[in-house]
Each structure stands twice: as structure tokens, then as C-alpha cells.
MMTF fields as JSON, N, C-alpha, C and O atoms, coordinates in Angstrom:
{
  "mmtfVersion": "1.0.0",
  "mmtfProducer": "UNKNOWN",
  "numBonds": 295,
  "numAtoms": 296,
  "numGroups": 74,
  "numChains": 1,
  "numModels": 1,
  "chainsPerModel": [1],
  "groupsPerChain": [74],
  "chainIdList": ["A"],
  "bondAtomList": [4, 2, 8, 6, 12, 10, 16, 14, 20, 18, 24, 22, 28, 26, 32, 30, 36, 34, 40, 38, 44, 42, 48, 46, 52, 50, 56, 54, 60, 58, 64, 62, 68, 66, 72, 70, 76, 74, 80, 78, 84, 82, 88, 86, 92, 90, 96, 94, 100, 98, 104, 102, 108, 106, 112, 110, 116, 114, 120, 118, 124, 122, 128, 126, 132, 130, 136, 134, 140, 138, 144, 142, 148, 146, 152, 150, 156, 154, 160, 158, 164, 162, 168, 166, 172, 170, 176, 174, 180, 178, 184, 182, 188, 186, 192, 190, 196, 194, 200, 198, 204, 202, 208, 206, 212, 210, 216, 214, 220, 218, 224, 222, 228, 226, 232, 230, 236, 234, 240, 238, 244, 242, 248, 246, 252, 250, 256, 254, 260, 258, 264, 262, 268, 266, 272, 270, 276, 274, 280, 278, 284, 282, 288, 286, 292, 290],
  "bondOrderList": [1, 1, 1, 1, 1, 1, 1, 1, 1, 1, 1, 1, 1, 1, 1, 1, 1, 1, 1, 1, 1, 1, 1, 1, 1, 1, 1, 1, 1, 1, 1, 1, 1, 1, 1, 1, 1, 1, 1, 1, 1, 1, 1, 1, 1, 1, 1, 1, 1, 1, 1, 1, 1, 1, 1, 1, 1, 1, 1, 1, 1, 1, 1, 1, 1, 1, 1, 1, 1, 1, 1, 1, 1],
  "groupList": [{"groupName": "UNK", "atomNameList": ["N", "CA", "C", "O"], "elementList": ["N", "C", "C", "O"], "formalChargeList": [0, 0, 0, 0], "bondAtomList": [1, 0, 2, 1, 3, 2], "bondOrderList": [1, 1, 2], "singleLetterCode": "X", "chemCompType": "L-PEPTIDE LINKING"}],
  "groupTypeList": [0, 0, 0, 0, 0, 0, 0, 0, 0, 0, 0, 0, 0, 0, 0, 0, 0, 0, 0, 0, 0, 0, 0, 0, 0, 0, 0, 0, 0, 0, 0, 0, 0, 0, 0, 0, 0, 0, 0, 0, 0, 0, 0, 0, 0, 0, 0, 0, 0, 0, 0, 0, 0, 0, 0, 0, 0, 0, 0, 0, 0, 0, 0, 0, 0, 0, 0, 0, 0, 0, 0, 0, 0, 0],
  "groupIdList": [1, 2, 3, 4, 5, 6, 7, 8, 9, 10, 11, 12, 13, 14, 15, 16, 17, 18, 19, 20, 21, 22, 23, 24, 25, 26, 27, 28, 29, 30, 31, 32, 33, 34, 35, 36, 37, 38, 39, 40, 41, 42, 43, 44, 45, 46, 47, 48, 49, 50, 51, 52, 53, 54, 55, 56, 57, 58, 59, 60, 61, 62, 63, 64, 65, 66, 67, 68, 69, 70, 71, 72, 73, 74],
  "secStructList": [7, 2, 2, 2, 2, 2, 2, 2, 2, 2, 2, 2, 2, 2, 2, 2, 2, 2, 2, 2, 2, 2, 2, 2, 2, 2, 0, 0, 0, 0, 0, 2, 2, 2, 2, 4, 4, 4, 2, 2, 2, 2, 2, 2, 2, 6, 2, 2, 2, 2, 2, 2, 2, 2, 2, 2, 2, 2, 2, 2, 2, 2, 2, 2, 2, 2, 2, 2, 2, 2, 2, 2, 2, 7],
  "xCoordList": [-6.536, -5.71, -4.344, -3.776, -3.645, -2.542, -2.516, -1.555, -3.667, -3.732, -4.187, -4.466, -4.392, -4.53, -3.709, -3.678, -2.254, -1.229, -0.317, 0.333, -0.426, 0.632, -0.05, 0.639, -1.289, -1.801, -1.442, -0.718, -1.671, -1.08, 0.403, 1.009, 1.033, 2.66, 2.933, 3.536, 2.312, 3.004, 2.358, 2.929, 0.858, 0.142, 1.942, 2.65, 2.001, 3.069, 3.956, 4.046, 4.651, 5.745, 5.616, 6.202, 4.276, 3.706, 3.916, 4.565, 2.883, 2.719, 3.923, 4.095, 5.048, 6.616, 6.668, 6.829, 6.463, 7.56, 6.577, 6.977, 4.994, 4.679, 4.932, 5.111, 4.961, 5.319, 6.795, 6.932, 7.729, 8.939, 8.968, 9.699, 7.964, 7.863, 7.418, 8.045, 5.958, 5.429, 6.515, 7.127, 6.527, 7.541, 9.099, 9.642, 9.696, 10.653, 10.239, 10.784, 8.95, 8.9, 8.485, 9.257, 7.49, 7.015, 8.14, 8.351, 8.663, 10.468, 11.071, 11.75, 10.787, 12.13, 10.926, 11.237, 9.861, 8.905, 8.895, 9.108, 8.533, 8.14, 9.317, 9.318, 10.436, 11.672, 11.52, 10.609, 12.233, 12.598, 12.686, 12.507, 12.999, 12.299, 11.398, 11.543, 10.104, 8.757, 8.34, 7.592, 8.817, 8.621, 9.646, 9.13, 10.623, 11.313, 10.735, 10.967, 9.9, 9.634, 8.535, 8.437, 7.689, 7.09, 7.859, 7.27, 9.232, 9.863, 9.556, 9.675, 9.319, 8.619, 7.943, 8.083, 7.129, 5.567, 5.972, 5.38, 6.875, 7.385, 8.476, 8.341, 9.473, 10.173, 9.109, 9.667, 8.035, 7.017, 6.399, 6.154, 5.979, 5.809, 6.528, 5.964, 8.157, 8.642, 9.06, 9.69, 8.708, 9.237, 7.844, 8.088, 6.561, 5.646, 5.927, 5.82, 6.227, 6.294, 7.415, 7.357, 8.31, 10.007, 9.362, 9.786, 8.194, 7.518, 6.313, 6.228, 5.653, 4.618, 5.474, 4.966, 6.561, 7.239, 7.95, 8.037, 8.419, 8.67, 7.467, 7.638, 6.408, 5.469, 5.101, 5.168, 4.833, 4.443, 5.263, 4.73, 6.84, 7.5, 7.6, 7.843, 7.446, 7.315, 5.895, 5.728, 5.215, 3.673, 3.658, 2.917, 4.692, 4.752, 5.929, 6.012, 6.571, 7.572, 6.391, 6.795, 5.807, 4.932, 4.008, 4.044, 2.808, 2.372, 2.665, 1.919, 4.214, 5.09, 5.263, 5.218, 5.488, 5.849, 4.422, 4.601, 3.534, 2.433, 1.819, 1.186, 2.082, 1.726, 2.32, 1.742, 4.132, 4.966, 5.084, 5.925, 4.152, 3.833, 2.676, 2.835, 1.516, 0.555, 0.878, 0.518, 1.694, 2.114, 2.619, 2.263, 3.551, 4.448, 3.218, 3.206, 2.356, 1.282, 0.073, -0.295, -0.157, -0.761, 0.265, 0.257],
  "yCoordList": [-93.251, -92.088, -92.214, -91.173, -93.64, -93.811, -93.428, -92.712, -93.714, -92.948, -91.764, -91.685, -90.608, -89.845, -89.129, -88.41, -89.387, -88.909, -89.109, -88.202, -90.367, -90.811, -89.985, -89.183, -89.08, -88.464, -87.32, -86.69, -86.75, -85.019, -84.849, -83.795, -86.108, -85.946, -85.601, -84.597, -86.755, -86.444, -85.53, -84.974, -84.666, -83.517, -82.341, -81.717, -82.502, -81.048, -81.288, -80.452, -82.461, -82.618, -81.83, -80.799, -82.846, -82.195, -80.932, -80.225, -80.898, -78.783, -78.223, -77.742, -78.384, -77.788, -77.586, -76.481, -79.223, -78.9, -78.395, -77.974, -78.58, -77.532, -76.223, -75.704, -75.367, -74.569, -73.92, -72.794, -74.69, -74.55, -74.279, -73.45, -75.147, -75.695, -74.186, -73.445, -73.949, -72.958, -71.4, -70.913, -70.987, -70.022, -69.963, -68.858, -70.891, -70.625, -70.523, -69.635, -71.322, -70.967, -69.556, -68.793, -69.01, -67.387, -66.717, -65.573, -67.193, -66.076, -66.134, -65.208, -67.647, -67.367, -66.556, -66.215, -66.485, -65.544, -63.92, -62.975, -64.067, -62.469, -61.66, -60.434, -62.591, -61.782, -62.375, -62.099, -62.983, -63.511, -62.01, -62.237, -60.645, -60.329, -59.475, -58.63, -60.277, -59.97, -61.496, -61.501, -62.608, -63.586, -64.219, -65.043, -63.955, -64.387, -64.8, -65.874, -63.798, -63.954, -65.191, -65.696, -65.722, -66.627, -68.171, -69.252, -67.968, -69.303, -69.356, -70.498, -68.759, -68.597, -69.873, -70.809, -69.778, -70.993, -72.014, -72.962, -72.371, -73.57, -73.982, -75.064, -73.061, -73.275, -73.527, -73.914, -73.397, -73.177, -74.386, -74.73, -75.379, -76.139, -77.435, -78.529, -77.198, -78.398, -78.365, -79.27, -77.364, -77.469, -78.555, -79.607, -78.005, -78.713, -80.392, -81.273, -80.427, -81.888, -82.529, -83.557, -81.44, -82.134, -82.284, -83.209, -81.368, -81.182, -82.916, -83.768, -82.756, -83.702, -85.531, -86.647, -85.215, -86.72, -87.053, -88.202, -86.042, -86.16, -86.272, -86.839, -85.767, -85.471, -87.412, -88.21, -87.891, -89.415, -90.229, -90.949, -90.235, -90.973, -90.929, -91.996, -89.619, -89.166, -90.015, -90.707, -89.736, -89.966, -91.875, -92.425, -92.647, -94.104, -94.496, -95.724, -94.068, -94.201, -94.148, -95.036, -93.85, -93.356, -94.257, -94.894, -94.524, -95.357, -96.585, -97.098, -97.419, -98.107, -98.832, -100.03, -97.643, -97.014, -97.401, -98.139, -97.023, -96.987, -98.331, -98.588, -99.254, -100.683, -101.108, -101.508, -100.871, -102.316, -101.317, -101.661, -100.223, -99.923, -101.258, -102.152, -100.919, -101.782, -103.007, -103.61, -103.441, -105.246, -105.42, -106.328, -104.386, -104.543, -104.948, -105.82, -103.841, -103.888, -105.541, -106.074, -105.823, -107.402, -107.993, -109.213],
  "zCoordList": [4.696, 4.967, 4.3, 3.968, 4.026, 3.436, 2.501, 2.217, 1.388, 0.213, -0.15, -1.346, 0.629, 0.736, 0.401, -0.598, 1.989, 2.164, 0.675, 0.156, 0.193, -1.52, -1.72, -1.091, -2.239, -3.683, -3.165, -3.936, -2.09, -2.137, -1.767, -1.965, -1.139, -1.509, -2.877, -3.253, -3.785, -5.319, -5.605, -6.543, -5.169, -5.945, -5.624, -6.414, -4.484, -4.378, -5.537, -6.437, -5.547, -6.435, -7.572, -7.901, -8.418, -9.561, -9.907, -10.677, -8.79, -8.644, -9.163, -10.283, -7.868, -7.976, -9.255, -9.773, -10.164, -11.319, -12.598, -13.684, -12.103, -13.22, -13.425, -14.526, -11.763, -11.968, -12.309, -12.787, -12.032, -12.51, -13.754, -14.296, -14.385, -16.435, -16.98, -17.737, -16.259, -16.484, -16.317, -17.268, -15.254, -14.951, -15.919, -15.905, -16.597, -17.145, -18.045, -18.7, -18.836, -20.131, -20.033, -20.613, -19.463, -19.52, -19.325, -19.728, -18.894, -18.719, -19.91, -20.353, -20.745, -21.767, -23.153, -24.294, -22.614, -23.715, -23.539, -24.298, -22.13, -21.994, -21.351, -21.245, -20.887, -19.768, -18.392, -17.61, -18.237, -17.035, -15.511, -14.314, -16.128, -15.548, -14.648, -13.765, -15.479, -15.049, -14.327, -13.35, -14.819, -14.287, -13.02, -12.265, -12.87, -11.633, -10.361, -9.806, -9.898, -8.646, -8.516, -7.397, -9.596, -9.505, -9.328, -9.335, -9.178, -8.732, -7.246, -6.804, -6.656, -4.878, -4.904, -4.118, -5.997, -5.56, -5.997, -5.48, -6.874, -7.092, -5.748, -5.177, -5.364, -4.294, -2.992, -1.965, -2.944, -2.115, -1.951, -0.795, -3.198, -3.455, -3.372, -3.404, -3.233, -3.114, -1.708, -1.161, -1.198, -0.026, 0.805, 1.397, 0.65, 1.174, 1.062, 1.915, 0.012, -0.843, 0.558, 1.233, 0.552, 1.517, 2.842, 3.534, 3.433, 4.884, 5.033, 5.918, 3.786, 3.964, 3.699, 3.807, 3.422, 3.23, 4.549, 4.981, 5.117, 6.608, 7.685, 8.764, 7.362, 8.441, 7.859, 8.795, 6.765, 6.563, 7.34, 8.185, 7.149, 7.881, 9.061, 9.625, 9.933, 11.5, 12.055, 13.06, 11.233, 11.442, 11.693, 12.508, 10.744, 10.308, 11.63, 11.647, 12.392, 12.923, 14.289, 15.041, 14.585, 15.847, 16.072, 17.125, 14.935, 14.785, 15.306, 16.141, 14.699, 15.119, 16.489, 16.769, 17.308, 18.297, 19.383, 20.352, 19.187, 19.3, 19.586, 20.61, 18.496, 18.356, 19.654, 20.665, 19.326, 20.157, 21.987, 22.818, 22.233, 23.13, 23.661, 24.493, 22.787, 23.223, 23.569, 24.581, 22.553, 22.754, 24.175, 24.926, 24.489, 25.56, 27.035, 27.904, 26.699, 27.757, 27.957, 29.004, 26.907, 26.865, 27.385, 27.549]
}
């Protein structure tokens, strides 16, 4: 599951900045705009990226938590 969580953290990243790559170049071709509003899915995208790096560390902090619960109980 750990590696799971690393490959679709960095898939969002990716994503973000392809579409960033993508979206400006079609803007600086066809007019920025007809293309503007497609910065959404890149903003969309890094935001997941900012949600799923918190939800890992929340998730790793609990876990944690979890353990030195048990210990306490033995």
C-alpha cells in the first residue's frame, strides 16, 4: 500500500505539471483565450497531489499512534 500511495502522489504532481505544460503551450498557439479555463485541472491536480501528501502523513502519524497504543497495552 506504501507504494501505491508514492506512485499516485507523484502521478498528481506529474499530471499538474503536464497539464500546466500542455495548457500554456495551446494558449501561446491558439490564444490564451480559448485556453484559460483549462488551468482548473491543473490547479485541480495539484491540489489532490497537496490532499493525498497530507492524507499519507495523517494516515503515518496514526498508524504510529496505533502501534505505541498497543505497546502500552502488553
Amino acid at each position: 500500500m506504501k507504494t501505491y500511495n508514492k506512485l499516485m502522489l507523484y502521478f498528481w504532481l506529474l499530471m499538474a505539471v503536464f497539464v500546466l505544460v500542455v495548457v500554456t503551450y495551446m494558449g501561446l498557439v491558439e490564444g490564451f483565450r480559448k485556453w484559460s479555463f483549462y488551468y482548473v485541472f491543473a490547479g485541480i491536480a495539484l491540489f489532490m497531489f497537496v490532499v493525498k501528501r497530507w492524507m499519507i502523513k495523517r494516515m503515518e502519524k496514526h498508524v504510529k499512534f496505533l502501534e505505541e497504543q498497543e505497546a502500552l497495552k502488553k
